[in-house]
N, C-alpha and C positions, 0 to 999 in steps of 0.2 A: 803689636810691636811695642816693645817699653825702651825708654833711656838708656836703661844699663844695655839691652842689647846693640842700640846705635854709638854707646862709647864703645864696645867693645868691639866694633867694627875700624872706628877710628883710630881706638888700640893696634890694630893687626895693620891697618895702612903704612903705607912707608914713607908718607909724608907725614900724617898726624902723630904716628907713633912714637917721632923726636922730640913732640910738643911736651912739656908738664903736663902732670894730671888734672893739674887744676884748669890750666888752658882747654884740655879737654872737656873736661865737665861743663866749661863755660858755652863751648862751639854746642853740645848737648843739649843741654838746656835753653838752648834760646834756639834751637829747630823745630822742626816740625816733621809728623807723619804725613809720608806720600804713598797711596796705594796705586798700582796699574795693573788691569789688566792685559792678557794679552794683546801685543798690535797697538796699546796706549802709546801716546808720544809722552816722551819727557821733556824734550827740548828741538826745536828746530833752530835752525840752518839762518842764521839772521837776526833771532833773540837776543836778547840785553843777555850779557850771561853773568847774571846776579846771585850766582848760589852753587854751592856743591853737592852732590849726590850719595851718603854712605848707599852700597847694596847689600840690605839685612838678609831677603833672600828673595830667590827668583835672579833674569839677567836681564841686561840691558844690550841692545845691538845698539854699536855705530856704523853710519852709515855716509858717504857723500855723495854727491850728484856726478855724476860719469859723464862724457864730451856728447853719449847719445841721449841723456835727458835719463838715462838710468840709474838707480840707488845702486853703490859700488862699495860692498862690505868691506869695514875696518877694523870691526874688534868686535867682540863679545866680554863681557865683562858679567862676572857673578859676586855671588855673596859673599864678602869679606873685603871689596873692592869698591874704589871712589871714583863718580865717573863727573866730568862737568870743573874740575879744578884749574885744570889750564885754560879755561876763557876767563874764570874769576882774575888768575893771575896779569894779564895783561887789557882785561877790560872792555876789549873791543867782542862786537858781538859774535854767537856762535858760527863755527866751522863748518859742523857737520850737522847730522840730525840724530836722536836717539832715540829709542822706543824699546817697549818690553818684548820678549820673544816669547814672555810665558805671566802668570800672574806674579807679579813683584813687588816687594815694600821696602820702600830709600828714606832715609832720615836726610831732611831738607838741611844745611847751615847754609845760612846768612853770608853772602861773599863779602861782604868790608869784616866782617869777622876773621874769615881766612886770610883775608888781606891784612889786618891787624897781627895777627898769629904769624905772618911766615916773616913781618917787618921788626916784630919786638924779640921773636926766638929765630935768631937768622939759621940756626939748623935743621929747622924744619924746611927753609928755601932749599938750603943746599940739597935735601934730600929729594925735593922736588924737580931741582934740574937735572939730576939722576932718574926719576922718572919719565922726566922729556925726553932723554937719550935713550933711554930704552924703549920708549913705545916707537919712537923712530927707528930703532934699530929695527924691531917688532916689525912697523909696517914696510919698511925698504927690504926686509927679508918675505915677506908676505906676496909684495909684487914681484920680486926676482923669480921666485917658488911658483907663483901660479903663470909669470910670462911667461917661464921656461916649460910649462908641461899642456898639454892638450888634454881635450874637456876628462877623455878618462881617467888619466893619472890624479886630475885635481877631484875627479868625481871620487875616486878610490880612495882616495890618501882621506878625505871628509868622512867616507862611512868607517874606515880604520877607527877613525880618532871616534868618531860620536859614537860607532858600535861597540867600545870596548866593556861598555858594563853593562850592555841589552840592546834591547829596544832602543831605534835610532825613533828620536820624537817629532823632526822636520818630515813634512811634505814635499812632495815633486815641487812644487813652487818655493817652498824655502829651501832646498836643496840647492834649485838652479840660480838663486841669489848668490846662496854663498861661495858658489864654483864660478860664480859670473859669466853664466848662462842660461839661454832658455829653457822654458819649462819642457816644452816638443824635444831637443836637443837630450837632455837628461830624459825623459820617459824611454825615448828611444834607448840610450844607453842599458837606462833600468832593465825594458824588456828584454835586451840581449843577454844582460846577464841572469836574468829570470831562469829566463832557456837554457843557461850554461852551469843552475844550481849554487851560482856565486853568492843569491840574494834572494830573499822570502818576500813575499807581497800580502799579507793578509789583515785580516782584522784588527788585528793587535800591532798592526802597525810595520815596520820595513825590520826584519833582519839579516846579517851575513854570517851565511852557511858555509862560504869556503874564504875563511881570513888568508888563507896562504897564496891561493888564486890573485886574489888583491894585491897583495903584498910582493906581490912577481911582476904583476901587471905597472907597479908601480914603478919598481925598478928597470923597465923594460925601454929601449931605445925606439922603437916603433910603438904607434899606439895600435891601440886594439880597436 
């Protein structure tokens, strides 16, 4: 990972990206390289939240603690993306918890840094609380979407999106995280569609043989 590729990630941000370049340069140069592997944490849930996250490549999940002691997926975030910025902005410690889903590398900045940047170039706040409202909007559309649909539809609509360009790379256990269900619950699912040629099970990992099937299923007022 080099500099220029962690300014260029803060270039593409839509809060950094209002800052000067010099501003940039500066958040840049005074970070540092973060490597994780997959299943690494980056931050938990109670943390001093002292720093922002560019993601160079690779993702980052968020995660928060659910009423039955279960991780309750909130985002996924990839490469070109800032995760860790709204704790720097009001200081108090982390919300949620964050961790790699695959091998990743984030360019660390220094939060009084960001906090300096958003007080002295007040555009770059404005662009931030524009961020706030969208990821709210983000997740209040999130919970609506999956209150509203049973374990199928939310299993269907998941392999739609992550199958569209192959190989889906989650497991039955990251599957049923992210549908906010059990692993049993989903395998079950899986198998029926196995048997119905909806979905591939093999070496190379889960594919979808009949996107239209899904795609019906999704739309459908009764679950399957």
């Amino acid at each position: 990972m080099t500099a220029k590729e962690a300014g260029d990630t803060l270039a593409r941000n839509a809060v950094f990206a209002v800052l000067s370049p010099t501003r940039r340069k500066l958040l840049v140069q005074s970070g540092a390289s973060v490597q994780l592997a997959r299943g690494d944490k980056l931050f938990a849930r109670g943390d001093m939240a002292d720093a922002a996250y560019a993601i160079i490549s690779g993702e980052i999940e968020v995660t928060i603690e659910g009423p039955d002691g279960r991780s309750v997926f909130i985002a996924r975030l990839g490469a070109g993306t800032v995760v860790g910025e709204m704790g720097v902005l009001d200081g108090v410690p982390r919300s949620a918890d964050a961790h790699a889903t695959r091998k990743t590398e984030l360019w660390r900045v220094e939060g009084k840094l960001v906090h300096d940047a958003l007080i002295e170039e007040p555009e770059s706040a404005l662009a931030l609380l524009s961020l706030f409202a969208r990821r709210i909007r983000d997740t209040d559309s999130l919970v609506e979407r999956n209150s509203s649909m049973d374990l199928g539809k939310r299993l269907a609509r998941l392999l739609l999106e992550e199958g569209a360009t192959g190989r889906i790379i989650y497991n039955q256990s990251d599957l049923a995280h992210l549908v906010g269900a059990t692993r049993e619950a989903v395998n079950r699912k899986l198998a029926k569609w196995r048997k119905e040629k909806w979905v591939e099970l093999n070496h190379t990992g889960l594919h979808v043989l009949d996107r239209p099937a899904l795609l019906a299923l999704c739309k459908r007022k009764a679950a399957l």
